[in-house]
SEFI-182774 format. One record per atom (N, C-alpha, C, O, CB): z, x, y; residue number from 1; residue in one letter. Coordinates in steps of 0.05 Angstrom, whole numbers. Glycine has a CB too. Example, Ala and Ser with C-alpha at 12.3 -4.5 7.8 and 13.67 -1.06 7.14 Angstrom:
2
       zz       xx       yy   seq   type
      156      264     -114     1      A
      156      246      -90     1      A
      156      264      -66     1      A
      169      285      -66     1      A
      181      226      -89     1      A
      142      257      -45     2      S
      143      273      -21     2      S
      157      258        1     2      S
      161      268       23     2      S
      114      282      -12     2      S
% end
This chain:
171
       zz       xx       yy   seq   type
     -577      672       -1     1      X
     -587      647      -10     1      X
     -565      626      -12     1      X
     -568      604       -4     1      X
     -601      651      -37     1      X
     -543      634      -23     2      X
     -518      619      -24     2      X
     -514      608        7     2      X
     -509      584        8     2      X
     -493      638      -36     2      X
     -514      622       32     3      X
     -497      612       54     3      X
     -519      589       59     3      X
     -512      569       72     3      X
     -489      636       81     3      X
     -547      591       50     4      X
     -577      571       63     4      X
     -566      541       48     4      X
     -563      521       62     4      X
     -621      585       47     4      X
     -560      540       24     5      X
     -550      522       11     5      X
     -520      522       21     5      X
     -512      498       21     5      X
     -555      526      -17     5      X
     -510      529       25     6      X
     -481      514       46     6      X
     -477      506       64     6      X
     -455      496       71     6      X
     -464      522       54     6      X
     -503      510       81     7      X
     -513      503      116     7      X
     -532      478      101     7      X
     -529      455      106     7      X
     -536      536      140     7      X
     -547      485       86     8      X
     -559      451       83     8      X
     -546      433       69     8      X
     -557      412       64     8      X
     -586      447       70     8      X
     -521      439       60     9      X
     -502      424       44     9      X
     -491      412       69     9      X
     -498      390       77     9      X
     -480      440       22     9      X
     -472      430       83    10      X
     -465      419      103    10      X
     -479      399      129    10      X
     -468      381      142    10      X
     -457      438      110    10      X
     -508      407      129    11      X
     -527      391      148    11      X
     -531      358      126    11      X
     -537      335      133    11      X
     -563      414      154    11      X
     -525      369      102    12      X
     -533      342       87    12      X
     -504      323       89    12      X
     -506      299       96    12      X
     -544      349       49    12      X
     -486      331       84    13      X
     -455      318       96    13      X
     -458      304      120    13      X
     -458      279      119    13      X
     -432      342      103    13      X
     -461      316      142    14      X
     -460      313      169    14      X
     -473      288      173    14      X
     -466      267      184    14      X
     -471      337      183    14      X
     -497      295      160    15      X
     -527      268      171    15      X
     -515      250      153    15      X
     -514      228      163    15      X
     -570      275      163    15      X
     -504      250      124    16      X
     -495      217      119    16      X
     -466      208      126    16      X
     -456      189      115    16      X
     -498      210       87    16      X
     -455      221      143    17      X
     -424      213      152    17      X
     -434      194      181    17      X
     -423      174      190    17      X
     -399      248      161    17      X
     -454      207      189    18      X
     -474      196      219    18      X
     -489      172      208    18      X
     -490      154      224    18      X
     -503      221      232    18      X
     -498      168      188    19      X
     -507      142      190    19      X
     -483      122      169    19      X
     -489       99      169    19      X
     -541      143      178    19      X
     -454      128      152    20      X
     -444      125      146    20      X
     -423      101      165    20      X
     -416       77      162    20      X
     -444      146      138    20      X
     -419      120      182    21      X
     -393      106      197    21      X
     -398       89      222    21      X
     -381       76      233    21      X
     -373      128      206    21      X
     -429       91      230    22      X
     -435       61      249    22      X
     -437       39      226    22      X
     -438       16      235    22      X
     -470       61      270    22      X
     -437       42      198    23      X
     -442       15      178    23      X
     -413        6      175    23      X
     -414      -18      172    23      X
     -458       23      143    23      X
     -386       16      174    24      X
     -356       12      171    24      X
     -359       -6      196    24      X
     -357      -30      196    24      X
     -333       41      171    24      X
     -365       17      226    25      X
     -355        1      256    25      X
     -364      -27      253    25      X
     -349      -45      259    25      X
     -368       14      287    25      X
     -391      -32      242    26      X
     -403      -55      234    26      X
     -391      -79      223    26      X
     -397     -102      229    26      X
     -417      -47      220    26      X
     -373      -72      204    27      X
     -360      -88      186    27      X
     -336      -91      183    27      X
     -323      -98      163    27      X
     -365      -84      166    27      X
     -325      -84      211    28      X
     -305      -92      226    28      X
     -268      -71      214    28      X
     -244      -74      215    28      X
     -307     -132      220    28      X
     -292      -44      200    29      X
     -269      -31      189    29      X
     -252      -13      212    29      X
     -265       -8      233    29      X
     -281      -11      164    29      X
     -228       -4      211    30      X
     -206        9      240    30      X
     -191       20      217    30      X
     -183        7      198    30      X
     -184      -17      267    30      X
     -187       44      221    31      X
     -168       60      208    31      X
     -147       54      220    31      X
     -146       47      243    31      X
     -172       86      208    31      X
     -121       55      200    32      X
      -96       44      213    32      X
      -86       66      230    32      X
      -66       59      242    32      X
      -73       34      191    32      X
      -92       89      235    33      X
      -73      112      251    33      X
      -89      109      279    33      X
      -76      114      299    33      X
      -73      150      237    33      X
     -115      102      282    34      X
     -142       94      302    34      X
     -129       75      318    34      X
     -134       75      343    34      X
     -172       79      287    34      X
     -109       53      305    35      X
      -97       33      316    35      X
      -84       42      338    35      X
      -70       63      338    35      X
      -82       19      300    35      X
      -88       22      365    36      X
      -64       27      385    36      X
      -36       12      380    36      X
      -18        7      396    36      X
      -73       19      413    36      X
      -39        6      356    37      X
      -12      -12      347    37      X
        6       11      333    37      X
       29       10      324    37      X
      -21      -42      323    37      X
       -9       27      333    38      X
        7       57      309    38      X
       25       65      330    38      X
       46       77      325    38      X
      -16       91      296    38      X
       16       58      356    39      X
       41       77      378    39      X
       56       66      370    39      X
       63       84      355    39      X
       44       79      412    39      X
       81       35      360    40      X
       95       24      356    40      X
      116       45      340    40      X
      140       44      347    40      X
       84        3      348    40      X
      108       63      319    41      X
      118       83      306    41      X
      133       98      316    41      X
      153      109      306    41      X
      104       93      298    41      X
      122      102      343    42      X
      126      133      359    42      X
      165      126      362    42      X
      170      102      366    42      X
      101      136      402    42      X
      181      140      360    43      X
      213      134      365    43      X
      224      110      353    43      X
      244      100      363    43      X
      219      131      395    43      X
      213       98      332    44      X
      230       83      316    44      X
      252       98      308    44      X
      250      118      293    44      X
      217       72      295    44      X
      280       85      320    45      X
      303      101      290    45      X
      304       96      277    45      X
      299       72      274    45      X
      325      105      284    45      X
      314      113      253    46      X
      315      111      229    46      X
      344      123      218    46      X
      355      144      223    46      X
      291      122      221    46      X
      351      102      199    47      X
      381      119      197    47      X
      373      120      168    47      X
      363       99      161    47      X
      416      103      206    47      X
      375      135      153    48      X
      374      139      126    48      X
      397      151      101    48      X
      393      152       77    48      X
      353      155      127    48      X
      423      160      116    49      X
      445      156       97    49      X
      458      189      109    49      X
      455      204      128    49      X
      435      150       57    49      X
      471      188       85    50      X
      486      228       89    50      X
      470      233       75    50      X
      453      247       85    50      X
      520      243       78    50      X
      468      226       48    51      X
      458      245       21    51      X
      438      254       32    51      X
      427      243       51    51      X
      451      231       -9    51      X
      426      291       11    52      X
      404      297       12    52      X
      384      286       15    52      X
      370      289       34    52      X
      401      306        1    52      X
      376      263      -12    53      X
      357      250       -3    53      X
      349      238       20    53      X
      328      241       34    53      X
      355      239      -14    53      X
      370      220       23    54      X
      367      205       53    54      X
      361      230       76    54      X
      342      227       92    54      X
      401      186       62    54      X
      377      251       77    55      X
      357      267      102    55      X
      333      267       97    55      X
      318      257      114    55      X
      362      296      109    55      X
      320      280       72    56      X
      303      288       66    56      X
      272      269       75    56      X
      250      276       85    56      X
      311      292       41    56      X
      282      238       64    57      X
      268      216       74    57      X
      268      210      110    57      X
      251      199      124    57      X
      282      192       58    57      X
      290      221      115    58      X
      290      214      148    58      X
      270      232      168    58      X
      254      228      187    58      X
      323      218      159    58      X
      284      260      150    59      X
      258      277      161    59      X
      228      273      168    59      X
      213      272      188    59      X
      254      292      145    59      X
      228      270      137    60      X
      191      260      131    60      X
      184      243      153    60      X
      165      248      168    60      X
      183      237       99    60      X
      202      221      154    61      X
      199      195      177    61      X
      188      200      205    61      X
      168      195      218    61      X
      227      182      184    61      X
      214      214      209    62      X
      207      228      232    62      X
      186      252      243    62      X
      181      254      267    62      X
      225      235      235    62      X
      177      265      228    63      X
      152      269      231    63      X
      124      252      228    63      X
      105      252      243    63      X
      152      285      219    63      X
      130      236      202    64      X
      106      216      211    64      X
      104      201      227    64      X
       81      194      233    64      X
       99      201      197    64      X
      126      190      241    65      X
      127      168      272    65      X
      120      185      289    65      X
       98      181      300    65      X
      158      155      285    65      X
      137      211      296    66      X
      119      224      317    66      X
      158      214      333    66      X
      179      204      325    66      X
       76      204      329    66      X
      145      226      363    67      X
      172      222      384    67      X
      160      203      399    67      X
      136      204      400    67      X
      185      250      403    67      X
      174      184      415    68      X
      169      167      432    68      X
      202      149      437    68      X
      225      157      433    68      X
      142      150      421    68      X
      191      123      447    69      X
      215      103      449    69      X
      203       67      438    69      X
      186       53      450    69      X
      226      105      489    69      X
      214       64      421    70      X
      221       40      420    70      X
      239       29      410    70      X
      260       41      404    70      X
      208       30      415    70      X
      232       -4      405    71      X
      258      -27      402    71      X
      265      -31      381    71      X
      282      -48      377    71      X
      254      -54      410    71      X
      254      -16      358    72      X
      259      -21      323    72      X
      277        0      310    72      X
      282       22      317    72      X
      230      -20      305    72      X
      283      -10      292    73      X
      310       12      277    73      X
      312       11      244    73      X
      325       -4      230    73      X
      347        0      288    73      X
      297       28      237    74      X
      299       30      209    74      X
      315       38      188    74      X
      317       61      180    74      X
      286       38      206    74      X
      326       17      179    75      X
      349       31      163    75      X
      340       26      129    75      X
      327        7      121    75      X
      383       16      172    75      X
      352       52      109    76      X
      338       60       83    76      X
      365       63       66    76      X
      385       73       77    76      X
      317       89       84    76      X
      365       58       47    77      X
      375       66       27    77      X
      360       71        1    77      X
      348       59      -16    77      X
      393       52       25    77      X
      370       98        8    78      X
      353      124      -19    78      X
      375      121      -42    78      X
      399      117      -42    78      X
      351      169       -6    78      X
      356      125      -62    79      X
      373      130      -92    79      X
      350      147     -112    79      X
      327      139     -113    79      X
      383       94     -110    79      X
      356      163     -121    80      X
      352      176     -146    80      X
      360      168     -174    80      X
      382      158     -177    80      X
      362      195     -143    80      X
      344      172     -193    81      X
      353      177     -218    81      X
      335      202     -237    81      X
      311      197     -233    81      X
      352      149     -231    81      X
      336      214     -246    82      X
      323      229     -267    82      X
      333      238     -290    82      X
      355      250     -291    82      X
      314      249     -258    82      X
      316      231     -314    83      X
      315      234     -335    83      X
      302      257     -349    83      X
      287      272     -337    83      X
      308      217     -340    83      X
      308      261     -371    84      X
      292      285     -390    84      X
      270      280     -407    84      X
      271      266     -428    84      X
      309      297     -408    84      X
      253      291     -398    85      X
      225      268     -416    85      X
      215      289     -441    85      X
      206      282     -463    85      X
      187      259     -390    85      X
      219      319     -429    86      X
      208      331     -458    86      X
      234      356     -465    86      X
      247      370     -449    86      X
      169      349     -455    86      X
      236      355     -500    87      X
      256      373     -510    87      X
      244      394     -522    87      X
      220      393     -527    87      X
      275      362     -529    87      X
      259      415     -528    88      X
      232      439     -532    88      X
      253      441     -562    88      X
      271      424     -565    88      X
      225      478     -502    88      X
      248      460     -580    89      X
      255      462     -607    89      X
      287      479     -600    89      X
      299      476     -621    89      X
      227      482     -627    89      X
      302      490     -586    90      X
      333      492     -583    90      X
      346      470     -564    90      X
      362      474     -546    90      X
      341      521     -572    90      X
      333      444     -574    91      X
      347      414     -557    91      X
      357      417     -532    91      X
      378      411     -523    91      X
      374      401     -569    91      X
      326      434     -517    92      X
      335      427     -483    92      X
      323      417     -470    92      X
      298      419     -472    92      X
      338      443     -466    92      X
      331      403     -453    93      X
      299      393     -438    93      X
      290      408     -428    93      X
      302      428     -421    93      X
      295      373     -420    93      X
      262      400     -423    94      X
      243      423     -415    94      X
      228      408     -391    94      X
      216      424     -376    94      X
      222      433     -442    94      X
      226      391     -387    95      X
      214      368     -366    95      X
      228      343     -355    95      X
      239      329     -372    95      X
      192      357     -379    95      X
      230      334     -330    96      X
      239      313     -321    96      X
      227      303     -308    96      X
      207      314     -299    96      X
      256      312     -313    96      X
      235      275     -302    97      X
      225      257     -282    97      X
      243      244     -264    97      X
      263      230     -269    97      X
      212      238     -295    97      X
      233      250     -236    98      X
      256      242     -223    98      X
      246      221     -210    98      X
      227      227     -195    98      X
      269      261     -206    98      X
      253      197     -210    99      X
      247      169     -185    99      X
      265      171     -168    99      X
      289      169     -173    99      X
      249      136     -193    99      X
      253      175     -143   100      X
      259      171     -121   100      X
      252      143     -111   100      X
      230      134     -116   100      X
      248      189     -107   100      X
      277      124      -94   101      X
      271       96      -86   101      X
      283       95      -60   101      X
      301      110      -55   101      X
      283       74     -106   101      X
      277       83      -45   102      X
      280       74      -27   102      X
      280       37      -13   102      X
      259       25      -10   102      X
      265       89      -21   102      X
      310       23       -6   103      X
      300       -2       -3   103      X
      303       -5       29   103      X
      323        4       39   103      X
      315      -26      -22   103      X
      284      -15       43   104      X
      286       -6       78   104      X
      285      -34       89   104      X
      270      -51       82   104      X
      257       16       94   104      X
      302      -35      106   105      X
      299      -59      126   105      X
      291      -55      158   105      X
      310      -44      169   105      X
      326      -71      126   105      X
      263      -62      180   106      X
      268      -65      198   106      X
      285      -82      213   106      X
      293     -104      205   106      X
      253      -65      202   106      X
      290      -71      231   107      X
      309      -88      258   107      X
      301      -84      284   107      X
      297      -63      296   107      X
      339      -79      262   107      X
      299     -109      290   108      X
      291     -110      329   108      X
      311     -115      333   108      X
      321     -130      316   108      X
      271     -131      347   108      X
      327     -107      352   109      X
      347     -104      351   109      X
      376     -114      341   109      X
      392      -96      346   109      X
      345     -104      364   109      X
      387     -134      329   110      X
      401     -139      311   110      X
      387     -157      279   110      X
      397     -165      258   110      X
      421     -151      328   110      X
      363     -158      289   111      X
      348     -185      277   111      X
      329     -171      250   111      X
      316     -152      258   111      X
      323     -203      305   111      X
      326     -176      229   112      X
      311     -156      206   112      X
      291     -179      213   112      X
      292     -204      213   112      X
      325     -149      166   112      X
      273     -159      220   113      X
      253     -173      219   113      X
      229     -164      197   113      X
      210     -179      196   113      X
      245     -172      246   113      X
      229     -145      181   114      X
      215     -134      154   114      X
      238     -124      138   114      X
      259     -119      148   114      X
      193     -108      158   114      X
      232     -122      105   115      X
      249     -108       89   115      X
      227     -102       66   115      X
      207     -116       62   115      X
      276     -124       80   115      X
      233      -79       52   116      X
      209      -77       38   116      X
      226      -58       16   116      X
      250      -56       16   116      X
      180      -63       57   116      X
      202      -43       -6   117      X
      221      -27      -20   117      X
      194       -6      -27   117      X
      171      -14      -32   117      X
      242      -44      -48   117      X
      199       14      -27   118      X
      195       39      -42   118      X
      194       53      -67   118      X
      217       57      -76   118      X
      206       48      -35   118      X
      178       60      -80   119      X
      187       89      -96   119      X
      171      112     -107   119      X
      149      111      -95   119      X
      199       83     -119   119      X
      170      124     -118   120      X
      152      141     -128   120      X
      167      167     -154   120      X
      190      176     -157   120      X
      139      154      -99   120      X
      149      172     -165   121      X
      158      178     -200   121      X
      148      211     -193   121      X
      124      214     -195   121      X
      133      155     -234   121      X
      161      232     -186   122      X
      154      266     -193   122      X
      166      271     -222   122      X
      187      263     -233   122      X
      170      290     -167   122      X
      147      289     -231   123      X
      162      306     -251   123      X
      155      338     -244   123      X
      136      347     -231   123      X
      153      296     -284   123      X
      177      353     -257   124      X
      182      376     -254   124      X
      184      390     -278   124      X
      184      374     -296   124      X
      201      377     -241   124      X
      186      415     -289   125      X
      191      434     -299   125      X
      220      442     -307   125      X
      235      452     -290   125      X
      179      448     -287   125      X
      225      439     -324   126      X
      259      457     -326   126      X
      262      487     -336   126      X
      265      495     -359   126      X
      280      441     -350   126      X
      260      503     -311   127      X
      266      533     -324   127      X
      289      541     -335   127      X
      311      530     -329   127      X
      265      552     -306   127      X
      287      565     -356   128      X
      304      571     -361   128      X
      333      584     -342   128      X
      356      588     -349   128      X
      294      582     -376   128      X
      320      588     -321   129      X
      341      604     -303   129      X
      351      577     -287   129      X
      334      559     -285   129      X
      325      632     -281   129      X
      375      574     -277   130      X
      392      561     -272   130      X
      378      569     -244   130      X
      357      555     -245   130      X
      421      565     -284   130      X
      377      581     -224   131      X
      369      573     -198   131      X
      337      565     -189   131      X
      328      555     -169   131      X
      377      595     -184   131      X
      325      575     -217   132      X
      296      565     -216   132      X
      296      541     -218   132      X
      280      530     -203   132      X
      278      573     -235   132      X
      317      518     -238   133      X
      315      499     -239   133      X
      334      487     -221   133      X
      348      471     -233   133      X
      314      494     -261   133      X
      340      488     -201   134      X
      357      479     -185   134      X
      324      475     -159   134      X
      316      454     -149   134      X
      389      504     -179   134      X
      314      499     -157   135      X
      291      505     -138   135      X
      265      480     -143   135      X
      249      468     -129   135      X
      279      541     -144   135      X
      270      481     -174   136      X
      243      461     -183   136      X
      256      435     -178   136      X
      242      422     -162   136      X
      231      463     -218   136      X
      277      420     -186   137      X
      298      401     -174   137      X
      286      398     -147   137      X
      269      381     -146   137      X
      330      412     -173   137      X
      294      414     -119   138      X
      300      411     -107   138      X
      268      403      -89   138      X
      262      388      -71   138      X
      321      429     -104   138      X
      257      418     -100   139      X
      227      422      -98   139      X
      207      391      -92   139      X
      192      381      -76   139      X
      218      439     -128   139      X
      219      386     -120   140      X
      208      347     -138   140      X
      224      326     -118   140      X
      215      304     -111   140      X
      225      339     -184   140      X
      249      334     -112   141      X
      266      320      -92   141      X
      243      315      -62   141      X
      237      292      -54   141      X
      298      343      -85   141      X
      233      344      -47   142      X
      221      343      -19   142      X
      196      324      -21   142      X
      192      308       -3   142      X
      212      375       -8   142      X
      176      326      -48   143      X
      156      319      -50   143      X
      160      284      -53   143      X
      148      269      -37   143      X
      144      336      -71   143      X
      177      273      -75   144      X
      172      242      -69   144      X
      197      231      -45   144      X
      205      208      -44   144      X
      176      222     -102   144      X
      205      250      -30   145      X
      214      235       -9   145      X
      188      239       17   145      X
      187      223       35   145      X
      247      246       -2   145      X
      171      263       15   146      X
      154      259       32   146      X
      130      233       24   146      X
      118      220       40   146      X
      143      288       37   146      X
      127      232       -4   147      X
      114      213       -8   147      X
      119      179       -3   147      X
      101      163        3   147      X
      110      220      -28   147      X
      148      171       -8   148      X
      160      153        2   148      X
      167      153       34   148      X
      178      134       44   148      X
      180      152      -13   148      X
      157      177       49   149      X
      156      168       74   149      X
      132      157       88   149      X
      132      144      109   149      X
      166      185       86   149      X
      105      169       69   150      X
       84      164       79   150      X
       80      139       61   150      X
       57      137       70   150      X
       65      186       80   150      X
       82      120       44   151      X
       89       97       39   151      X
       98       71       55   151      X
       87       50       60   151      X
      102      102       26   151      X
      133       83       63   152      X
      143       59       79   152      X
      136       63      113   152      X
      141       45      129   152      X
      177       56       73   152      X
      125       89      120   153      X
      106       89      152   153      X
       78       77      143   153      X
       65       78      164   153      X
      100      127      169   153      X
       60       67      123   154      X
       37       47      131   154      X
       50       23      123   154      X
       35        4      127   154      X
        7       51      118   154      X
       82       14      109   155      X
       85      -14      103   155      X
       97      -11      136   155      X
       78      -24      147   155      X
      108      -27       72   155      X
      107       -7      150   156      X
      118       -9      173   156      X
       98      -10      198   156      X
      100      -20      220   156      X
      136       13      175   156      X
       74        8      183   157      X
       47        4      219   157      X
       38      -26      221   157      X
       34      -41      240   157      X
        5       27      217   157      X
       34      -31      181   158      X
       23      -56      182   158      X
       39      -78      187   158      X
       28     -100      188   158      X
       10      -60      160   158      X
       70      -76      192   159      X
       79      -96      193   159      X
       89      -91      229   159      X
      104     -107      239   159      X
       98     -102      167   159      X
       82      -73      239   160      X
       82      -70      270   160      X
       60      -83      283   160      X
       61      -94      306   160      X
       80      -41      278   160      X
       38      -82      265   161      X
       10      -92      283   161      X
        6     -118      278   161      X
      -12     -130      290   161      X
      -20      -77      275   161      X
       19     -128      264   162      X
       15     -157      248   162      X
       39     -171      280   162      X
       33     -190      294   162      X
       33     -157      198   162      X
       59     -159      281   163      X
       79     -172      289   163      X
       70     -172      336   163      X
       82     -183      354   163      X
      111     -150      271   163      X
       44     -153      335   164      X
       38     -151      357   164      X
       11     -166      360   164      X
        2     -176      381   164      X
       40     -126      363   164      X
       -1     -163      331   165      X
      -16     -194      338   165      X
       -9     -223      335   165      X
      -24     -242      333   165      X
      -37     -195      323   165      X
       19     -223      335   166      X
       34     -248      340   166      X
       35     -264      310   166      X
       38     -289      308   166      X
       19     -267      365   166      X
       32     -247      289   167      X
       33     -265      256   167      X
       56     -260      244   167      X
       58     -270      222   167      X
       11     -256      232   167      X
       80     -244      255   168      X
      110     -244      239   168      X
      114     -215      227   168      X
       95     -199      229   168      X
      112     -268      211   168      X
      134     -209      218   169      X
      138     -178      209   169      X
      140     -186      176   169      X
      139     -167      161   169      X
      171     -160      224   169      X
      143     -215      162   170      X
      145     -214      133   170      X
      122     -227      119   170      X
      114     -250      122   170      X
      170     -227      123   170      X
      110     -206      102   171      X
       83     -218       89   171      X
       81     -230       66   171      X
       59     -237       57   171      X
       66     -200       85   171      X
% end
């Protein structure tokens, strides 16, 4: 009885996503990744620093652009800070918050043609074991630099598609 109600759950999904998304095409909605302006992404460089973070952010990047070739060059400067937000009763912290920032400038080739800025707020856990908390650290570190990459790749599609429908790279 359960799978009859998961097949008509699913048949009930299906039929309003079908009459759903000719009412968006209608109203002139385009997902930004749908865009042929998103190829612009594909081989942007990106230089993002030595530090961990900065790889960490360059990474992300580079997987969200994807490989290709073009004329733009993104350059970032990452910074960290984290604090101790909760103390447990033998005055340790027990919780942090780490901001991760990022301030990025495009370039066509010598010329900035966008600059924008970034950030995003993780918190983590502080274990008692010294490599657990290095792991949970390091952990809160991967997550808001992947999140700050998927951030400054839609400030960068939108300011790719803007700049290919001939309106400028600064909004």
């Amino acid at each position: 009885m359960t799978l009859k109600r998961s097949g008509a759950a699913r048949f009930t999904i299906a039929a309003l996503a079908l009459l759903v998304l000719p009412a968006l095409a209608a109203c002139g909605f385009q997902p930004l990744y749908a865009s042929p302006d998103y190829r612009h992404l594909a081989g942007v460089e990106i230089e993002a620093g030595p530090d961990r973070l900065g790889y960490l952010i360059e990474d992300a990047l580079e997987e969200e652009f994807g490989a290709g070739r073009s004329a733009y060059r993104l350059v970032i400067a990452a910074s960290s800070t984290e604090r101790a937000l909760g103390v447990s009763a033998d005055a340790r912290a027990r919780r942090f918050g780490l901001t991760v920032g990022a301030q990025y400038r495009l370039l066509h080739g010598e010329e900035t043609v966008h600059e924008g800025a970034a950030s995003e707020l993780v918190y983590f856990d502080a274990p008692t074991e010294a490599y657990a908390l290095i792991s949970a650290r390091r952990s809160a570190e991967q997550q808001g630099a992947d999140a700050l990459a998927r951030q400054i790749s839609r400030d960068i599609a939108l300011v790719l598609r803007r700049i290919e429908a001939g309106y400028g790279g600064e909004s």
